[in-house]
N, C-alpha and C positions, 0 to 999 in steps of 0.2 A: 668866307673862303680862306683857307690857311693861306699862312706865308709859302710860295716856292722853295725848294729846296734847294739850299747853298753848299756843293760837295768841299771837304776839308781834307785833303788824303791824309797828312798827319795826324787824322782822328784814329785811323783802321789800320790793323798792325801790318806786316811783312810775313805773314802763316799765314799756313792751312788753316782753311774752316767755312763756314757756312756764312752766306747771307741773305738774310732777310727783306726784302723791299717792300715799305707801306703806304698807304695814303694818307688821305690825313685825318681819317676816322681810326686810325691803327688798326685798317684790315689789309693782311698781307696781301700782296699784288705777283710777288714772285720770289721762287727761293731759288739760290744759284750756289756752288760750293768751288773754290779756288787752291788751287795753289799755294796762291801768295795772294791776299787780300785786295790788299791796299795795290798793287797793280790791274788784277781785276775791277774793280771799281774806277780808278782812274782812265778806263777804256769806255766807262760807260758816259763821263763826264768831265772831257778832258776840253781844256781852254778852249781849241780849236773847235770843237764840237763834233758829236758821230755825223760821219755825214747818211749814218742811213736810216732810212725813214723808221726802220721798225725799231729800231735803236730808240730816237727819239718818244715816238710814240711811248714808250714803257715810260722814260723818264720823267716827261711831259707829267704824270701821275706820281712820282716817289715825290714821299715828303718826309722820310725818316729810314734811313737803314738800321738797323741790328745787325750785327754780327757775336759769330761763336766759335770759335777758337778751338782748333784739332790736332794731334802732335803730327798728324801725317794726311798726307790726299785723299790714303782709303779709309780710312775713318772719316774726314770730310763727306766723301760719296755715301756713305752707308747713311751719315746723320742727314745727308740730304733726300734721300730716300723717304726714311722713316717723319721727319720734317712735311715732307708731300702729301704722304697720306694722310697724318694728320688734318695739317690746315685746309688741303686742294683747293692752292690759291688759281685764282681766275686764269692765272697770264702762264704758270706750268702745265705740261701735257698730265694728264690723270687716265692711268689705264685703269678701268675698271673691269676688267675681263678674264680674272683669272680662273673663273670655270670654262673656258673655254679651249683649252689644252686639257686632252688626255692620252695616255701614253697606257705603253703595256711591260707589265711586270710580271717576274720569272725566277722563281726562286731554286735554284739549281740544288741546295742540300734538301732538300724535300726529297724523299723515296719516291712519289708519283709529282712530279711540279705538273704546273700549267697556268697558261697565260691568263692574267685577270685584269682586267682595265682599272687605272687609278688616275687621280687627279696630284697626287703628291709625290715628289722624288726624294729616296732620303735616300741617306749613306747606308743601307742596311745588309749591302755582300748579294743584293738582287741584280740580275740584269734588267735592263728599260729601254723602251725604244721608243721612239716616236722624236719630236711629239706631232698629235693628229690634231688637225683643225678644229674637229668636230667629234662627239660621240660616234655618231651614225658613220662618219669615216672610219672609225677604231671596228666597229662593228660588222662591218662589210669585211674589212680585212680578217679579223677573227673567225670568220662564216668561211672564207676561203680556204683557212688552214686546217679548221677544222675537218672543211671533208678532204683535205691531205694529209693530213696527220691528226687521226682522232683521238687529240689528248682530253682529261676528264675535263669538265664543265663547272661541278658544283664543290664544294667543301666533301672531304672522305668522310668525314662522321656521319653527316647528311646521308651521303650514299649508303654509306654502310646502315643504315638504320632501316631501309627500305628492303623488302622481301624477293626484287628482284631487279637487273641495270633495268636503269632509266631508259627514257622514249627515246634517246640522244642514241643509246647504247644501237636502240630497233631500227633506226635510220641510217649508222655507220658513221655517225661523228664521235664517238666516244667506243673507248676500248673495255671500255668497267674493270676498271683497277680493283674499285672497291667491291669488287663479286670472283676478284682472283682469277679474271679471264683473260691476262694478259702478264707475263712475268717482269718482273723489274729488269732486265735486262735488254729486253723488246719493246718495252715502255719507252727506255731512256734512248732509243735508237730514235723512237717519233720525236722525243722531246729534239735532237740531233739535229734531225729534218727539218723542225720549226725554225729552231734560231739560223739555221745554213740560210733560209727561204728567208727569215726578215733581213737577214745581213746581206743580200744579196747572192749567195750562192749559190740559185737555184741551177748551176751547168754541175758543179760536184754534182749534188744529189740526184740528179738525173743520171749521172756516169753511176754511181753507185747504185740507186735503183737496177738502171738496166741491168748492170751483172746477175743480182739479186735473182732478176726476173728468168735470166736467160739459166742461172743454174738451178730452179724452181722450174724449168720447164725440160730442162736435164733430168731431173728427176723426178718429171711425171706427176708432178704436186701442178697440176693444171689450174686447179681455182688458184690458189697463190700466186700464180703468175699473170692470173687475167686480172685480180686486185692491183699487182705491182702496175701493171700496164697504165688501168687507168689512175692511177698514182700520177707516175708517167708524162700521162697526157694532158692532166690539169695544170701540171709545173711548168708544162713548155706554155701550156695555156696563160699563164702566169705572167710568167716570163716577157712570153711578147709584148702582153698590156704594158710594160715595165723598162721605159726607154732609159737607157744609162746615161745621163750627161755630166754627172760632177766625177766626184775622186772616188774610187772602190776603193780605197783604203780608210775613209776617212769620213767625220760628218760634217758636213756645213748646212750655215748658215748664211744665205744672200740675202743682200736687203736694195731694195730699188725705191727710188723716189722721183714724186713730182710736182713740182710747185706751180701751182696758179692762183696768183694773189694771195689772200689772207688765208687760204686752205694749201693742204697738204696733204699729197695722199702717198702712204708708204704700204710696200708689199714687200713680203718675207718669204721666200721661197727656201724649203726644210731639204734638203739632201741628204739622204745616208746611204752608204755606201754607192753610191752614187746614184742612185736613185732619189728621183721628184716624189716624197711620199704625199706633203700638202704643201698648200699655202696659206697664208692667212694678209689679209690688206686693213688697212684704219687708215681712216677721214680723219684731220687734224685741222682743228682751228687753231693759227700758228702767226704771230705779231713779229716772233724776232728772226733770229739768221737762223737759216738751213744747218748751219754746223751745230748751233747752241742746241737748235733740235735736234740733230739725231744725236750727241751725246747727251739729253737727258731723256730720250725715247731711249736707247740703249741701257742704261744707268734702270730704269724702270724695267723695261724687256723682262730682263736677266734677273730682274729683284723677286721672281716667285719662283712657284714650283714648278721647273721647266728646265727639260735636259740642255744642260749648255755642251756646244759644236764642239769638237777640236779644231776649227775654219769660221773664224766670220768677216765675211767678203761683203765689203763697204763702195759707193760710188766714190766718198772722200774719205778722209779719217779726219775724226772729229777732233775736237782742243783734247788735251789733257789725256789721250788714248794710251799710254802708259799707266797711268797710274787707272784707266779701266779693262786693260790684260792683266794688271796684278789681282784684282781684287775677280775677277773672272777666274784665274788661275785658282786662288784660293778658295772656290766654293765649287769650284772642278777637280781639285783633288791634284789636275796636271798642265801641261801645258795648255795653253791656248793661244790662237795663233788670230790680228787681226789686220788684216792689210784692204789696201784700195789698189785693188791690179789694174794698170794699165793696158795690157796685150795678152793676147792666149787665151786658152781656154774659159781660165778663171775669170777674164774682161769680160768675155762672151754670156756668163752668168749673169754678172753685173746686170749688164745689158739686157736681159731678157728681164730680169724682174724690173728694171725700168720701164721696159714697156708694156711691162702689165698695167704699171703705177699709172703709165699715162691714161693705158686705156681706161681703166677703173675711173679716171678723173674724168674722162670724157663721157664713161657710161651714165655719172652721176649728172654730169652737165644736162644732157641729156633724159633722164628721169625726170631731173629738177624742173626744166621747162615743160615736160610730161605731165608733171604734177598741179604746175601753177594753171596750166589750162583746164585741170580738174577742180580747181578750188574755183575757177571765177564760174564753171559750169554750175556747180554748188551753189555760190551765193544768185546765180542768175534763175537759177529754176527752181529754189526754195523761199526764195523770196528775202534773204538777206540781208541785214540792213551794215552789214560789216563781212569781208572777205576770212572767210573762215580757217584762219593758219593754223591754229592750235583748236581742235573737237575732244572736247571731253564726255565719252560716255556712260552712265552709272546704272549698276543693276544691283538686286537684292535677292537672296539668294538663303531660304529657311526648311525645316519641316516641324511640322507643328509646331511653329513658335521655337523650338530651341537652335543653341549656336547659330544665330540671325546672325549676318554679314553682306555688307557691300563692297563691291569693288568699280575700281576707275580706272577702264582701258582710253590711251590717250594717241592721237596721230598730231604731228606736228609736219606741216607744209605735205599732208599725202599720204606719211610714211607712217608706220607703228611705233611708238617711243616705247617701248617696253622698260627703259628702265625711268620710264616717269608715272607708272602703272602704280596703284595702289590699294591696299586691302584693309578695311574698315568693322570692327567688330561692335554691333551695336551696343550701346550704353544703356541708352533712357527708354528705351521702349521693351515692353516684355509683352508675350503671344504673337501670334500672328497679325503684324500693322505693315503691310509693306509701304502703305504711304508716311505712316510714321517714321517708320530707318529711314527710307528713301528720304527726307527732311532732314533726320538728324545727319545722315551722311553729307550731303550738301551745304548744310550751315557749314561742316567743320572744314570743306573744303574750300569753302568761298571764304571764311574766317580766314584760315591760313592767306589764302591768296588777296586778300588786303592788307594784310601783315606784312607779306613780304615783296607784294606788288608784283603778283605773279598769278593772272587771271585768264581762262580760257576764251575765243570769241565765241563757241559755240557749246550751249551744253545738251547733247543728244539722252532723252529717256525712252528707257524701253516701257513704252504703255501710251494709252491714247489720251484725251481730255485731262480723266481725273488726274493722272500721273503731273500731267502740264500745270496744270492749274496751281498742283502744288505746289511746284518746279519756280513759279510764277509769283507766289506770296514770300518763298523766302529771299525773291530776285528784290521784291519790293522791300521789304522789309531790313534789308542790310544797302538801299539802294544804288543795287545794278542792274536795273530794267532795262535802262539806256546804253546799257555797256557788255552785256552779254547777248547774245541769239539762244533761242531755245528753240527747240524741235524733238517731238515727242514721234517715234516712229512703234507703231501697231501692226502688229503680225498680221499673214495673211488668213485670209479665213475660208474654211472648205464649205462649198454651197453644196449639198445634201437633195436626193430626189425622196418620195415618198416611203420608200424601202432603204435608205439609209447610206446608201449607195452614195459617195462622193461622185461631181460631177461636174463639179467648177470650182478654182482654187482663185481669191482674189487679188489683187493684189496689196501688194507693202505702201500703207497708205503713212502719212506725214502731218503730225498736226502742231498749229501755228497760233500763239497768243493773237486772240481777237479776230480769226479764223473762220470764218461757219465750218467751212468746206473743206475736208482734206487734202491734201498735194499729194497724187499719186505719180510715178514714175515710169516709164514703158520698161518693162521686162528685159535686160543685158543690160541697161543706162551703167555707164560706167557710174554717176553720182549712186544711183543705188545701190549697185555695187561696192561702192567704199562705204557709204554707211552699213549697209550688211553687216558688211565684215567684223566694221567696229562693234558693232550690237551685238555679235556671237561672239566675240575675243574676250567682252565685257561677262558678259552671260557665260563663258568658261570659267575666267576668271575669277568670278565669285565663288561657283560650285565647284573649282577645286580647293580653293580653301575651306570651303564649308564642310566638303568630305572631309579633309585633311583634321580637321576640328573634332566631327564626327568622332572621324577614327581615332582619335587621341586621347576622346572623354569615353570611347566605348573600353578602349585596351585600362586605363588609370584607371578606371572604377572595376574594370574587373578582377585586375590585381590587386588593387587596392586593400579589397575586401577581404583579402587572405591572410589570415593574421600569422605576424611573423615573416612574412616579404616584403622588405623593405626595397628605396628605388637598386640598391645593390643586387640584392637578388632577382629582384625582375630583369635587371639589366642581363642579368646570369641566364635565366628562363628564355629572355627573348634572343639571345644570341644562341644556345644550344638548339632548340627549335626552330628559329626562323619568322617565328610567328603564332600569336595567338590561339587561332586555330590549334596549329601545331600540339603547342602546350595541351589544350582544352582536348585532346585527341589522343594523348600519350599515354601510355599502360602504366600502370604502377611501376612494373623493373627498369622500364624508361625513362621513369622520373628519379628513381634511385639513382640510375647511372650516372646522372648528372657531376660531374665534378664541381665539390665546395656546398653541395645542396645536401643539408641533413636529413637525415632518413626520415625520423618522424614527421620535419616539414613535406616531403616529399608526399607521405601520406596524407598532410593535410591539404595540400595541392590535391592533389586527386580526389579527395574527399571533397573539394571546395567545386567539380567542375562533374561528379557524376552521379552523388547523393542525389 
């Protein structure tokens, strides 16, 4: 065991910069970035001693600091950042969820614009709004504008290639710009309406409307004014859903928290223009102070592609919260504003997404103990020999023997760990062997997991006996027979009368090393239940990668073949078309049109796909 570590403050300068904390294998424990050095550290081990436990606790582990030296705080924060991702030492927060925001973008010099959903904010002269929680939230919103203001859908090249508007056009979400059935003048009035309605302005466009409506009914243009109506009527529809509680001038950001013991759960609640568009919450497993937390959750937040507030309303403000409005300021372009209100309005924010944070903590309390009575049900009625926190399930996933692949969907204490899921392209086996991948995928994951001592109690296989058995030599063979559970679960099977007629389905039966007898379960059993689910999430899981492969070796080998398309010009083909098909479907003058695509190549494209 190393020597303890003896702090020197006269080792660590008086600047800005980063430090590093190690153990005593030299694997980073935690990266922190200062001010001033040498007084940040001296807080952490100072004569007197921290008196607080989480304090302790970190140091308790340091047996080596590094530090790195910065001419200024926000360049400390920025190398602290880039430093995180890197290492993602144990004892820092690690966001991993940057597909999880998306927002909508609008490019106003476009002659026809329209909204398209993205995952990345740049400087590019676009307007952006969000950000949404979720795709599916972006998408709902989008479905609603569209039947109030039906701006296009697709790229105008696209459209315009097509012999008449799209299906969009026939249902009245789309105006066909690109079939000249609507003027750029009358275009840009929907485009008007959209941004009013995301900016909050849906009482203007209703006034505006109305007139519209009322002088369209002045002059006897009767369908144009039963259109405008129900315009109209979706907005105020709209509207209602649409409680106002932050700033109409303005967007914020609130952040709520709440700690109970070594977790943390914070919730963000998005306002613009005063409108609750989403939220988003995260479970934090968290050793030091609440303040060091939310300025390196904050320091992280802000580190991606993600519209920054001009408001972010804090329960506290964190250490060093100036030099985090500068460095916010500078990748907003303008000001930004971050306070912790005490009274008014802005407190009442606060407040609310605190008690989201609470609740969320209590819901998970809650689950948790949900779940632990599911897992002893488990070990209790499958017979057990270890409480099953971590299920790992593995399937195989071919057609005729080509692009063979496994995958391993994984629950830990109940729940889906989707980002511990993994996708396995077979090596050593070629034709159709699914007991053979099934093997080769299992050595490579139980290898790993004695390497790094990180092994599942349960491994569930989708098949009966033979599957197990296998399941069972390579348990032997690297020996963890005594250390793993296995349980092979077999589909149910349809019982057939003499005409062919299904007539009795059986059930989802379970089978156990050294077993005669199957383990079947009653039909609803929550344990069945949760293995189901694991066995079809696995059994997706494979076969979308498998397609995914598919499709990848069917598109490269068909281009491939064409001589003189290189990955440049496919790149070329598959963005002007859309797609394969596409390509494989287009008329010679179609393939000419292409911009950058040489006429003779064009001919041999065509020639390559109707010869």
């Amino acid at each position: 065991m190393s020597e303890p570590f003896t702090f020197r403050a006269d080792r660590y300068p008086n600047a800005p910069g980063v430090y590093l904390m190690k153990d005593g294998e030299g694997t980073i424990l935690y990266i922190g970035k200062a001010n001033n050095l040498r007084n940040r550290l001296r807080s952490y081990f100072s004569t007197a001693g921290d008196g607080r436990y989480h304090i302790r606790f970190l140091v308790d582990r340091v047996r080596d600091i590094d530090t790195i030296v910065t001419d200024t705080g926000k360049e400390a924060l920025i190398l602290e950042n880039t430093l995180i991702k890197r290492h993602r030492p144990r004892y820092n927060i690690n966001l991993r969820d940057d597909k999880t925001y998306v927002s909508l973008r609008i490019d106003l010099r476009e002659e026809f614009p329209t909204l398209e959903i993205t995952r990345r904010i740049r400087r590019d002269g676009a307007r952006y709004f969000g950000p949404y929680a979720s795709a599916g939230a972006v998408r709902q919103t989008l479905k609603q504008i569209y039947r109030i203001f039906p701006l296009r859908h697709s790229p105008l090249e696209r459209c315009r290639q097509r012999g008449r508007p799209c299906l969009y056009y026939q249902i009245g979400q789309c105006s066909a710009p690109c079939h000249g059935l609507i003027s750029p003048a009358d275009y840009r009035r929907l485009v008007e309406g959209a941004l009013a309605l995301l900016d909050g302005r849906g009482a203007e466009i209703v006034a505006d409307l109305s007139r519209q409506m009322q002088q369209a009914s002045a002059e006897m243009r009767f369908e144009d004014a039963a259109k405008l109506r129900d315009r109209i009527r979706a907005i105020e529809t709209t509207i209602e859903r649409q409680k106002v509680a932050g700033n109409r001038d303005i967007d914020q950001d609130v952040f709520g928290l709440y700690r109970d013991g070594g977790q943390i759960d914070l919730v963000v609640l998005f306002y613009r223009h005063g409108q609750l568009i989403s939220q988003r919450g995260f479970t934090l497993d968290w050793q030091l102070d609440s303040e060091e937390l939310l300025a390196s959750f904050l320091r992280q937040f802000y580190n991606r592609e993600l519209l920054i507030p001009d408001q972010i309303l804090l329960p506290f403000l964190p250490e060093d919260c100036e030099t985090l409005r500068d460095w916010l300021q500078e990748r907003k372009g303008r000001r930004v504003e971050i306070a912790a209100p005490q009274r008014g309005e802005r407190a009442a924010l606060v407040a609310m997404a605190e008690r989201n944070a609470e609740e969320r903590a209590k819901n998970r309390a809650d689950r948790r103990a949900a779940d632990q009575r599911l897992l002893a049900q488990t070990q209790q009625q499958l017979h057990l020999k270890r409480l099953p926190r971590r299920i790992e399930c593995f399937d195989i996933s071919t057609f005729q023997g080509a692009e063979t692949v496994g995958s391993m969907a994984v629950i830990v204490d109940g729940e889906p760990a989707r980002a511990l899921y993994r996708r396995y392209r077979i090596r050593s086996v070629s034709g159709t062997d699914d007991f053979g991948s099934l093997r080769e995928v299992l050595s490579r994951r139980l290898q790993r997991g004695l390497r790094e001592d990180d092994l599942p109690d349960l491994l569930l296989i989708d098949g009966g006996r033979g599957q197990l058995s296998g399941v069972v030599d390579v348990l032997d063979e690297l020996g963890l027979r005594q250390r793993i559970d296995v349980l092979g679960i077999a589909k149910s099977r349809v019982v057939a009368n003499a005409r062919g007629k299904a007539v009795e389905r059986s059930e989802e039966r379970f089978f156990l090393p050294g077993r005669k007898n199957p383990v079947t379960l009653r039909q609803g059993s929550p344990v069945l239940f949760l293995l189901q689910r694991l066995r079809d999430e696995a059994h997706r899981f494979a076969i979308d990668y498998h397609r995914k492969l598919r499709r990848k070796h069917t598109l490269r080998s068909s281009l491939e073949n064409i001589p003189g398309v290189g990955p440049t010009r496919r790149k070329l083909l598959l963005k002007h078309f859309g797609s394969l098909k596409g390509i494989r479907s287009a008329t010679l003058e179609e393939l000419r049109a292409v911009p950058g695509l040489p006429r003779n190549l064009a001919e041999t494209v065509f020639r390559h796909f109707h010869d």
